[in-house]
Each structure stands twice: as structure tokens, then as C-alpha cells.
Steps between C-alpha positions, in 0.01 A plus 500: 500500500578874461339613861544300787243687781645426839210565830606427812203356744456509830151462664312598171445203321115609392697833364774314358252270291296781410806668324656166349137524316478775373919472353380160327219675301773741353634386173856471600407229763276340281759489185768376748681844461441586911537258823450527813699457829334485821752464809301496823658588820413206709090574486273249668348243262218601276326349200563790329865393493452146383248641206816701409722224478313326264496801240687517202749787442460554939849369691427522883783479688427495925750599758505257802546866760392837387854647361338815403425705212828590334653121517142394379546728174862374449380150486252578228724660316675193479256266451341734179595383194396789306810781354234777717445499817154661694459568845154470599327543856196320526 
């Protein structure tokens, strides 16, 4: 992809889900030219999270202790695949 989208979660997986919707219905994400990256800082469960997983184009990548924000963005970055990077708060 061109645009990897990195959001780092914590405690808003209904928000977090709402905004991984509305990025698939873009064009980018739906021609493969956009992912996303969702690193959560050590939220409790949710099935918001496990619907996540299961998406195509959505990487979710959990923390096993909140590390906080900046660390959380860092390991987006490298999990993106995409030559741009986007910050986005949920």
C-alpha cells in the first residue's frame, strides 16, 4: 500500500471500530492502496477488537502493559507497510 494509517487504542474500542469503518469505505482501502494499523495500549478485551482482527487491510497489534502513546505510534510505524505514514487519534 501507499498509506499505512496508524491509531493507537486505548479504552475506545466502539470509537476505534467506528473509524476503521468509515477508512474501509474510502477507495484507497478498498483498492488495497491504504491499511490500517491499530496498536492498543493494553485495553481490556472487547469484541470490538476481535471483529477487527478478522478484517482485511486492519493489522492489530496489542501491548501486554500500557507503554503509552508515543512508543504506541513508533510501533505502527513499523508495522505499516505503506511508503506514507498517518497518524490518526481515534
Amino acid at each position: 500500500p501507499d498509506l499505512s494509517v496508524v491509531v493507537v487504542n486505548f479504552c475506545q474500542w466502539r470509537n476505534t471500530a467506528r473509524l476503521v469503518t468509515q477508512l474501509r469505505r474510502s477507495i484507497a482501502a478498498r483498492t488495497g492502496v491504504a491499511d490500517v494499523v491499530i496498536v492498543d495500549n493494553h485495553s481490556p478485551s472487547h469484541a470490538a477488537a476481535r471483529r477487527l482482527t478478522a478484517l482485511r487491510g486492519v493489522t492489530v497489534r496489542r501491548f501486554g502493559r500500557n507503554h503509552g502513546f508515543a512508543r504506541a505510534v513508533n510501533r505502527g510505524c513499523r508495522v505499516g507497510r505503506g511508503r506514507w505514514l498517518l497518524l490518526l487519534n481515534p
